[in-house]
C-alpha atoms as one frame of an Amber mdcrd trajectory, in Angstrom:
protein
 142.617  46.756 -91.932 145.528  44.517 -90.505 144.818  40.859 -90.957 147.345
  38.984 -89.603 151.373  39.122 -88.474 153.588  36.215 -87.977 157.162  36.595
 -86.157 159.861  34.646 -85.781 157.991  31.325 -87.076 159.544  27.825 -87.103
 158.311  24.227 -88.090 160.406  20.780 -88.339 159.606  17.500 -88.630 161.757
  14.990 -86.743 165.361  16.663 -87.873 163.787  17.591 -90.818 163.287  21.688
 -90.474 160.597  23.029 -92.776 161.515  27.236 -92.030 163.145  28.781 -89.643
 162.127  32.335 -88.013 160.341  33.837 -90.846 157.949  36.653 -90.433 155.276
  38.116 -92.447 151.958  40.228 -92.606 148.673  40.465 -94.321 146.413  43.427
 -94.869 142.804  43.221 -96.100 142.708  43.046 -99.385 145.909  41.278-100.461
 146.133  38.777-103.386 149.184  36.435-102.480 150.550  34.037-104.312 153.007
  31.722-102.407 155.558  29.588-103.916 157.876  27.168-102.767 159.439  23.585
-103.533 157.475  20.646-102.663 158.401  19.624 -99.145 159.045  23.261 -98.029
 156.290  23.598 -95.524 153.714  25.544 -97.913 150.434  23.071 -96.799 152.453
  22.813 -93.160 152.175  26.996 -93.747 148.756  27.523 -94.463 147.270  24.807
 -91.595 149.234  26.898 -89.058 147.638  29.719 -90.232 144.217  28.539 -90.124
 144.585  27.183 -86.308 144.791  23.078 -87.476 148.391  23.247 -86.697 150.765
  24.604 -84.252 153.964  25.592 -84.985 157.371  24.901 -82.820 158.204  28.526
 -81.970 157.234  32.187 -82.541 153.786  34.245 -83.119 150.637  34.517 -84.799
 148.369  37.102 -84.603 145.380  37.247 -86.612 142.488  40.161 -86.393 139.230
  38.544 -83.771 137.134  40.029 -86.705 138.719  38.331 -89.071 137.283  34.556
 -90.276 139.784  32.136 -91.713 138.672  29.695 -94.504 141.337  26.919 -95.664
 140.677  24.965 -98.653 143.094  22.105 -98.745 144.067  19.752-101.193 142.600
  16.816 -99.382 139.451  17.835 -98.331 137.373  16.519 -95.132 133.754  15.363
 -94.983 131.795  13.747 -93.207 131.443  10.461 -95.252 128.018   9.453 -94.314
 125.905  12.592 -94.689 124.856  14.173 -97.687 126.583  16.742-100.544 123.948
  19.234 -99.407 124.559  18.672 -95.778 128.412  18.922 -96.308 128.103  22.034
 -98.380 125.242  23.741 -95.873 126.570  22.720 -92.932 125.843  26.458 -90.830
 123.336  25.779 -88.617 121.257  28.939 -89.983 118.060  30.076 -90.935 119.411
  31.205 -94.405 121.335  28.413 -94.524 118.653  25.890 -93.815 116.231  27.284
 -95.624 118.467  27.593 -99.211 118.774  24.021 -97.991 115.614  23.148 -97.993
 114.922  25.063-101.185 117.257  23.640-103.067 116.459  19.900-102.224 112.948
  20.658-102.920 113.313  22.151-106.536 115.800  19.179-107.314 113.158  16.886
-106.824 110.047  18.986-108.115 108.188  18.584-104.914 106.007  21.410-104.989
 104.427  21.444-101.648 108.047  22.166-100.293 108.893  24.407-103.021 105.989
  26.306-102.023 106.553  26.004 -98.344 110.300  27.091 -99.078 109.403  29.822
-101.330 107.551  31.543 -98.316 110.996  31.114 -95.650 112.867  32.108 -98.445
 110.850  35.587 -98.892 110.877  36.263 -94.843 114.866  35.700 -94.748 115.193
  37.867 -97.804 117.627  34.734 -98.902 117.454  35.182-102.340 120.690  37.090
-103.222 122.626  34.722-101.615 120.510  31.841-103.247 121.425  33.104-106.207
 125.310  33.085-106.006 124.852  29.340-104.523 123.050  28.381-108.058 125.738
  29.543-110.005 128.673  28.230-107.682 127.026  24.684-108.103 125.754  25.176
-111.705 129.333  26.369-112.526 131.272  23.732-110.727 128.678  21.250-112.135
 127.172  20.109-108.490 123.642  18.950-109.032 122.551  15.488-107.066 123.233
  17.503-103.760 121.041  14.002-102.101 124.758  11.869-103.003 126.350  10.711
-100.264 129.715  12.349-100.261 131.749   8.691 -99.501 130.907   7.672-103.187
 132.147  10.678-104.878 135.476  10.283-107.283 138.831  12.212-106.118 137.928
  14.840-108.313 134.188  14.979-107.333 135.091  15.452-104.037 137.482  18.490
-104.870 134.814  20.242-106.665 131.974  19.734-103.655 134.980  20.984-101.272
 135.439  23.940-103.547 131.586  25.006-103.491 131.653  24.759 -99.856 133.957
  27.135 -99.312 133.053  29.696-102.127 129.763  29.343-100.490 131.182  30.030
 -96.910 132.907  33.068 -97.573 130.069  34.684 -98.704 127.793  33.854 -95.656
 127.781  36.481 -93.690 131.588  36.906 -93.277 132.422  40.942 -93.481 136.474
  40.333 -93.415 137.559  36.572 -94.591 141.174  35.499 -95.403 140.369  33.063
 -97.859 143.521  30.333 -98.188 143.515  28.404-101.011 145.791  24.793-101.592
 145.880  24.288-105.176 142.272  25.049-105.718 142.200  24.599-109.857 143.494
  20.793-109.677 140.667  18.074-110.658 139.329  21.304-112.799 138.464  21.188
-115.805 139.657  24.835-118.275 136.314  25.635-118.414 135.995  25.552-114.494
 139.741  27.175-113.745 138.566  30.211-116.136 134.748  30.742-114.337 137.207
  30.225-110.990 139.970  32.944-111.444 137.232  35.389-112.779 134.908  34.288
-109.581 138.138  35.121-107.305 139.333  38.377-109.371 135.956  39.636-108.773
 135.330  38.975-105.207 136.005  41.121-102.637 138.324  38.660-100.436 142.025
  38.571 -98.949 143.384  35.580-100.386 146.979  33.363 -99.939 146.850  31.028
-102.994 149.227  28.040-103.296 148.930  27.004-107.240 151.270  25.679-110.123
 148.941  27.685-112.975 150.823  30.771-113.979 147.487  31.952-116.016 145.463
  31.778-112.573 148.059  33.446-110.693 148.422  36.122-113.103 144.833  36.928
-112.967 144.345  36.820-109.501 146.686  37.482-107.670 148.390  40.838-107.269
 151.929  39.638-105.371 154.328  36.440-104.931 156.071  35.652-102.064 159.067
  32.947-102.381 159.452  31.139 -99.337 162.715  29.188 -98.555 164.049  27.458
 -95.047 164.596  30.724 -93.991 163.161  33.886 -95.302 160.114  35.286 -97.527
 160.906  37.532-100.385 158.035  39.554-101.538 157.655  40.640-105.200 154.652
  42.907-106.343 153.267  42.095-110.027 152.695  39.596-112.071 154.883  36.008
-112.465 157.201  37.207-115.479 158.001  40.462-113.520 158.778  37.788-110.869
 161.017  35.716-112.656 163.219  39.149-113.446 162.974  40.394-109.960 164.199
  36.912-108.723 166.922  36.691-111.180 168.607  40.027-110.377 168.340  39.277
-106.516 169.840  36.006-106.739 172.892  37.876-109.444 173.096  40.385-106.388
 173.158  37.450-103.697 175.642  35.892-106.014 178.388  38.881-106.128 177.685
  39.339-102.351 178.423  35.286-101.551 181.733  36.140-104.194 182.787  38.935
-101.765 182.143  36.767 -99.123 184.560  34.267 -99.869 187.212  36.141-100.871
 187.137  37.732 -97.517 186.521  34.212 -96.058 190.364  32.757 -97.254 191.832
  35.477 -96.149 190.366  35.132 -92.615 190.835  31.265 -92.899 194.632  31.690
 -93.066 194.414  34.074 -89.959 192.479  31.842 -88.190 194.704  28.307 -89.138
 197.652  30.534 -87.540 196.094  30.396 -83.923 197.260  33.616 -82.405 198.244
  32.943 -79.037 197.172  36.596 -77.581 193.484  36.543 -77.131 192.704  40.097
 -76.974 189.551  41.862 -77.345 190.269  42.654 -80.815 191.011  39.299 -82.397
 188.127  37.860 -80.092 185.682  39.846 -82.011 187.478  39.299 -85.497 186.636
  35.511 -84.864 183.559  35.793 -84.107 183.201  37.660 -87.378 185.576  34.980
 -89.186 182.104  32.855 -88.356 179.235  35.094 -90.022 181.834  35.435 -93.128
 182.138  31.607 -92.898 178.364  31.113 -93.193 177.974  33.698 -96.276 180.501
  32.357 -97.660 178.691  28.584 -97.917 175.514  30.133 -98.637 174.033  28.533
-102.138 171.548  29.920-103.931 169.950  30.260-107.375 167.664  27.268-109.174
 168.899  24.339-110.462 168.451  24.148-114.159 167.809  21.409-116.307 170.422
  20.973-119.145 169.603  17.690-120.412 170.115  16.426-124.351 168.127  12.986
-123.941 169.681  10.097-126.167 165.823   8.546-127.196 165.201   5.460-127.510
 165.186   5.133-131.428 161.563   5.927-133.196 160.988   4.565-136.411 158.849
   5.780-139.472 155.616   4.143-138.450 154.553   5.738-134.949 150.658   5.212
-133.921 147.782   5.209-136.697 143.774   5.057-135.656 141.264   4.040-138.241
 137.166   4.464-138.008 137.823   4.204-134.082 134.623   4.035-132.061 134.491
   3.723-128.295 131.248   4.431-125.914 129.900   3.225-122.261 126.421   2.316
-122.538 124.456   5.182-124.364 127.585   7.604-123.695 129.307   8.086-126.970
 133.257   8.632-126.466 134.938   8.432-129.842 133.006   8.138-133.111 135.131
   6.739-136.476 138.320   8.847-134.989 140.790   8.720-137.595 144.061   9.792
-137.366 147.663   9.095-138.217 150.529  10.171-135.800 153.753  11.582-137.173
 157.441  11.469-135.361 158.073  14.805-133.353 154.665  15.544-132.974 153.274
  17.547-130.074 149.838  17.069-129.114 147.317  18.804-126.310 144.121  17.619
-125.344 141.305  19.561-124.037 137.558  19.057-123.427 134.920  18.927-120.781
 134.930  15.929-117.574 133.829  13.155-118.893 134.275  13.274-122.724 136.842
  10.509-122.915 139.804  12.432-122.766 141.505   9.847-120.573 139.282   6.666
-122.342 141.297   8.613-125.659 145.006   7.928-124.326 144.322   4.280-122.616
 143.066   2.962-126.062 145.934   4.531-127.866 147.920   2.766-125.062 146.244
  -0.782-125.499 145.001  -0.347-121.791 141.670  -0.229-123.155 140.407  -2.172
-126.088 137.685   0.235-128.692 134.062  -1.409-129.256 135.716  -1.193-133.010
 138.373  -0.243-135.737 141.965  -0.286-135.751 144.907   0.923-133.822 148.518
   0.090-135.001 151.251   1.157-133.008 154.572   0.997-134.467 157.223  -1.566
-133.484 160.070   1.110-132.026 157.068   2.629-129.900 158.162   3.024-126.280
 155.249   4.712-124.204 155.940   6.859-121.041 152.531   7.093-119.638 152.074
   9.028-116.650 148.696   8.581-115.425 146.982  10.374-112.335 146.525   6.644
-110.426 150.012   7.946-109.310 152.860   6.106-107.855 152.868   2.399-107.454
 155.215   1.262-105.129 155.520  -2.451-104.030 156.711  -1.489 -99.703 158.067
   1.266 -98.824 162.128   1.877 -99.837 164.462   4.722-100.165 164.069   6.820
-102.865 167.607   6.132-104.555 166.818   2.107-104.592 162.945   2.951-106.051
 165.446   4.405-109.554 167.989   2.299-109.440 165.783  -0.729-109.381 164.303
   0.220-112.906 167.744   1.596-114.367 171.612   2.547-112.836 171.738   4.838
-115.787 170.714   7.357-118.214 171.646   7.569-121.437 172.832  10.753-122.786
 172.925  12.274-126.947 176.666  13.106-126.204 177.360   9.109-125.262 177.640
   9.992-121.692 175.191   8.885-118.967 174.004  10.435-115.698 174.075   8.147
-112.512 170.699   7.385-110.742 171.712  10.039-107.751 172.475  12.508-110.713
 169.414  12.258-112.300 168.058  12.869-109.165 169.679  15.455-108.270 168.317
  17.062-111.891 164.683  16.980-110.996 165.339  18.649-107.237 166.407  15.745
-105.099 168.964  16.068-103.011 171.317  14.337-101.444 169.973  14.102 -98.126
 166.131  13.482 -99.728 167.260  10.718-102.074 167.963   8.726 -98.743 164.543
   9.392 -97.504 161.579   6.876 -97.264 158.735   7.521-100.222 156.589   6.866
 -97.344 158.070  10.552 -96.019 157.667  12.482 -99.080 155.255  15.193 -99.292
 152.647  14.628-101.535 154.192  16.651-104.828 157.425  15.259-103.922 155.680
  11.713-104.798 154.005  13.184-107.846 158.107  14.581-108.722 159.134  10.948
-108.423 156.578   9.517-110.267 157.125  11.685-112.914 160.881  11.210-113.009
 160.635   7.339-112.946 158.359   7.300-116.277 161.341   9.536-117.852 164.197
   7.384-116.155 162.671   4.608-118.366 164.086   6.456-121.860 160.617   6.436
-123.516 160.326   7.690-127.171 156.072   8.144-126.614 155.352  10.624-123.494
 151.597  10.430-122.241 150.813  12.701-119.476 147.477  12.741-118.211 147.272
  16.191-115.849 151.541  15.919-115.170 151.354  19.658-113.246 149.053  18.534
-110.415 150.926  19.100-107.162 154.221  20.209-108.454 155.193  22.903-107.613
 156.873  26.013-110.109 160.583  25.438-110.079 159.936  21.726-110.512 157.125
  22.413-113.710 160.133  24.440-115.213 162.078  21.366-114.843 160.001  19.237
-116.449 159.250  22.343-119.319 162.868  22.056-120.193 162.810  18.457-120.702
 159.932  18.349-122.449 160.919  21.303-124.609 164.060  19.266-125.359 162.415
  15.991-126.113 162.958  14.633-129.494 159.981  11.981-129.239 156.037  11.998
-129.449 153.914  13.918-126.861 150.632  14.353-125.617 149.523  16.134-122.819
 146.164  16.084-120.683 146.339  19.403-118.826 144.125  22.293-117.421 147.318
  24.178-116.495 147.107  26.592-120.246 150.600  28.005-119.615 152.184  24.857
-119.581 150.078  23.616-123.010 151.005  27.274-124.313 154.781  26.403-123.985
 154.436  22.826-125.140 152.282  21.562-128.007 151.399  22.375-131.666 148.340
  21.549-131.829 144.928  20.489-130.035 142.405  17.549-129.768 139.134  19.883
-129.030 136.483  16.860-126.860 133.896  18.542-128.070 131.813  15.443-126.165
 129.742  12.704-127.987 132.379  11.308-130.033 133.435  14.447-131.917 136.679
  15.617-131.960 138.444  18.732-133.593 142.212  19.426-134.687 143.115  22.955
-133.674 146.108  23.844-135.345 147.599  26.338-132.752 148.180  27.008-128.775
 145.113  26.926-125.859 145.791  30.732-125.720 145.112  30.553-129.334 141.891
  28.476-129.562 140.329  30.410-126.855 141.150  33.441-128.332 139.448  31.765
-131.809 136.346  30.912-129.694 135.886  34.579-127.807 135.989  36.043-131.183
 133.227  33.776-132.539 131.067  31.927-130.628 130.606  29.381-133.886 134.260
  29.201-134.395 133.192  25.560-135.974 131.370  27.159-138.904 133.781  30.607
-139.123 137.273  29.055-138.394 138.315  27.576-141.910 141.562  26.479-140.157
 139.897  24.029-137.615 139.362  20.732-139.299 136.985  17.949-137.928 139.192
  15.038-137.192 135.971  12.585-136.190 135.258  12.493-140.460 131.803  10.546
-139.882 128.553  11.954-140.074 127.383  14.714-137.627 124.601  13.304-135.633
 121.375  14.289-136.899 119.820  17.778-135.185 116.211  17.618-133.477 114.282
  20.650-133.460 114.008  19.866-129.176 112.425  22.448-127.692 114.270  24.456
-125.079 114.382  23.158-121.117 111.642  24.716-119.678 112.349  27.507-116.715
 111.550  25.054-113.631 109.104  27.164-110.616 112.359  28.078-108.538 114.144
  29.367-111.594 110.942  31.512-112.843 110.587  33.177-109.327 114.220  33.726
-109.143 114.146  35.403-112.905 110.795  37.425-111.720 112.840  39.009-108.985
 115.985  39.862-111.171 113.577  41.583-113.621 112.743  44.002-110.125 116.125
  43.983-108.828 118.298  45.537-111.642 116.353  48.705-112.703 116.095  49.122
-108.887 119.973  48.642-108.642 120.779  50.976-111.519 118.750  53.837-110.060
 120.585  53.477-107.019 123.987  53.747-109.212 122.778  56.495-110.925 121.775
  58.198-107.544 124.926  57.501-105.773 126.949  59.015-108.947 124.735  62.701
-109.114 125.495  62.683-105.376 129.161  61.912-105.324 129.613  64.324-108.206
 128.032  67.282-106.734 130.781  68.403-104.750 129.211  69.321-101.394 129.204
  66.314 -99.423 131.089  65.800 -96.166 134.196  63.435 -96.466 132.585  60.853
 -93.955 129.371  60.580 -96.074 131.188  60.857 -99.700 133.227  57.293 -98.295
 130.359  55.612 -97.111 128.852  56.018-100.982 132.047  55.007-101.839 131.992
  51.875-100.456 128.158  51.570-101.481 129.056  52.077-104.975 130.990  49.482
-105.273 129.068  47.299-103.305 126.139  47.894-105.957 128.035  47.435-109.093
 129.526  44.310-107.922 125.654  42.798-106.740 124.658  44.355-110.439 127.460
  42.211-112.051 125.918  39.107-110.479 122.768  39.137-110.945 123.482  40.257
-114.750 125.508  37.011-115.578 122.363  35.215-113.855 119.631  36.776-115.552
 121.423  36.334-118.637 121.966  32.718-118.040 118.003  32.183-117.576 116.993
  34.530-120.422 118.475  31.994-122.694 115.522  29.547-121.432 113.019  31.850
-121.153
């Protein structure tokens, strides 16, 4: 089925043009990954597409049976109602009455729950209650009676993303789901349960993200989008990266032959022939198409850059007995630990288990409840936090470097000008002269990030550096940071970037313990999927908290609450009955005698049922663990 086709499409901004006249289509079932710089029109892109923006000239045409869900970076709510009336806002009878349900069982009223269970058993609701439990019990969503204006940035990204998960499967037969950086505010735990959630479901999807893992899993094509054009590459991103590479070496011999031609033509036209026949009309209005291949410039910038470090002497950071907690939440417990020069460090644990608490102590933003921290006296930190950039008015964007430094020092004795550096990290010219104020929003997180390395730190701290930049900047910043001679530490959910970077981990495992993983995230997870007590099996994980584990309790298991035992009752009915259907639907399609329209609708059936028997199997595994 044909989604959608856009011609001849064109957006600017003031003088500022975004793309010019490109054109595109989208069948049902495409995966699409779309990448571009920051400031190319990407979020402009996607808004057009969903109908909350218009663009200046050409077409859109999207399917009337198609429904178009956009999940954008900053999402919209209405600030005064409820999470539950945010997330269920359909004005349904299913809707309203999972609603209702779900309020009631928070609460344990069971005069609703009762009065709930009955709508719920007229509206046959419960298959679609049951992929709303685990969107929210996944994305960790549970006081649904909050009112959505005091949620944190990354509270509100997480309700946003439930709300849309949930929307897509309400009663929508053909959605294009769009997606703006959907894994940022995530924790790993969340982007893995996400890109298995969207590999699994049947959806047409155009995904905007920086995570190369994600994209890899689910997505199935990239499109690069410049000013002017949209180059589609099937696979995954490495087969990307080749593909790219040999078009641009192809675009590069082309622009060679181009100019060649170009001088020649040059020194025809500089002669001004006086007759002005048909024939040397038409050769200068080709002299003007040669002209413009010939300035063409393509290809990525790359990042070449031997850093002259501030100097680092022996003694870099040590932490002794450490202990840290907010009221009866337990953050660091007698952390101990002694930082060496060169060393590459990435953190990892759950929201909320002091991850960021971790890096402001070592910092001396925060001060522990006790123990010591020395740092050493050559210590320079570069911390770049996610409170983002601080800027006192608004100024160019050349004045907001050269106001903390004219130049950087280079290894070779050398330096690079303000408007060179600039230039390194993907500013041009023209941009460097533009207002911060006018930056996109990953062009402010570039800058941000640039300024902290302007400053020639010898201590890097970056606390989730990916979020909103976009590819060719992130392998910017990877070749710096691969470069870098100093100390590192990285707070990131983006495991390709970790992967390339670090030596080791700092496992949160939450209430004050922390491990050392000696190895990559690719690494540890691979560690933990082969045993699920990697603590106990892995002799090459060490504890780094050294104090005594806290003491178990034989606690008895949470009890299966009414809602959850009706829900597991009606699993216990549905599978068998699912399975027999399989089974039936297999003998059928095997027997060899059924008409082509019939053997297609089981075709579609089949898959229908094995994707229904994947869910509820993950669920009624989930609750058998309480039972």
């Amino acid at each position: 089925m044909h989604y959608v086709s856009v011609e001849g499409l064109s957006k600017s901004y003031g003088i500022q043009p975004l793309f010019s006249k490109i054109s595109f289509n989208i069948e049902e079932g495409d995966k699409i990954a779309l990448v571009a710089r920051n400031g190319s029109g990407k979020t402009t892109l996607l808004r057009i597409l969903e109908g909350k923006e218009t663009a200046d000239e050409g077409k859109v045409w999207i399917n009337k049976d198609v429904d178009v869900v956009l999940f954008e970076q900053e999402p919209v709510f209405d600030e005064t109602k409820s999470i539950s009336d945010n997330i269920f806002y359909h004005d349904h009878p299913v809707m309203n009455a999972i609603r209702a349900y779900e309020l009631a069982s928070e609460k344990d009223d069971h005069d609703k729950i009762s009065e709930a269970l009955g709508l719920m058993d007229d509206l046959n609701a419960w298959d679609f209650d049951s992929k709303v439990k685990q969107v929210l019990g996944k994305l960790n969503i549970h006081n649904l009676d909050q009112i959505t204006g005091t949620l944190s940035g990354g509270q509100r990204k997480r309700v946003a993303l439930a709300r849309t998960l949930i929307d897509i499967g309400f009663e929508h037969k053909h959605v294009l789901l769009i997606m703006d950086e959907p894994t940022n505010h995530l924790d790993l735990s969340m982007v893995e349960w996400l890109e298995y959630y969207l590999d699994k479901e049947n959806v047409t999807l155009v995904l905007v993200t920086h995570d190369r893992y994600f994209l890899d899993t689910v997505c199935t094509e990239i499109w690069d989008m410049n000013s002017d054009d949209i180059h589609v590459y099937k696979g995954d991103y490495a087969n990307y990266l080749e593909k790219k590479a040999a078009r641009i070496e192809s675009e590069a011999a082309s622009i060679d032959k181009a100019r060649n031609t170009y001088r020649k033509e040059l020194e025809w036209m500089r002669k001004q022939p006086k007759a002005r026949t048909t024939k040397s009309k038409s050769r200068q209005d080709n002299f003007y198409e040669v002209e413009k291949k010939a300035k063409q410039q393509i290809g990525e910038e790359d990042m070449q850059l031997q850093v002259k470090m501030s100097r680092l002497g022996g003694k870099i950071a040590e932490m002794k007995k450490v202990y840290k907690s907010y009221g009866d939440k337990v953050l660091l417990k007698g952390f101990d630990y002694t930082f060496k020069k060169g060393e590459r460090i990435g953190i990892v644990g759950q929201n909320g288990a002091g991850k960021s608490t971790f890096i402001n102590l070592l910092q001396g933003l925060e001060q522990p409840d006790s123990g010591k921290i020395n740092i050493g006296d050559t210590v320079i930190f570069g911390n770049y936090s996610q409170q983002g950039l601080q800027v006192k008015g608004d100024m160019r964007v050349i004045e907001f470097v050269k106001n903390i430094a004219e130049h950087f020092p280079l290894a070779n004795g050398g330096s690079l000008s303000a408007a060179q550096f600039l230039e390194l990290f993907l500013f041009t010219p023209d941009k460097q002269y533009t207002y911060i104020s006018k930056l996109s929003g990953g062009e402010k997180k570039r800058l941000h990030l640039l300024s902290i390395l302007f400053r020639n730190p010898n201590f890097l701290v970056l606390d989730e550096p990916t979020n909103d930049l976009d590819l060719p900047t992130l392998g910017v910043l990877e070749n710096f940071l691969s470069e870098f001679p100093g100390c590192l530490i990285i707070i990131s959910h983006d495991r390709y970037f970790m992967d390339r970077l670090i030596d080791h981990l700092f496992i949160f495992e939450g209430n004050g313990v922390i491990r050392d993983f000696p190895g990559t995230y690719s690494q540890y997870r691979q560690t933990v999927d082969a045993s699920p007590d990697s603590r106990s099996t892995d002799s090459n994980q060490n504890t780094v908290a050294v104090l005594a584990e806290p003491e178990k309790k034989n606690e008895p298991k949470r009890q299966l609450s009414f809602k959850e035992k009706r829900e597991f009752e009606l699993l216990e009915k549905d599978i068998p009955q699912l399975n027999e259907e399989k089974k039936a639907i297999t003998e059928k399609m095997a027997s060899g005698s059924l008409p082509f329209d019939e053997l297609q609708k089981l075709s579609v059936r089949i898959l229908e049922v094995e994707k229904l028997l994947d869910e509820k199997e993950i669920r009624w595994l989930e609750l058998s663990d309480l039972v």
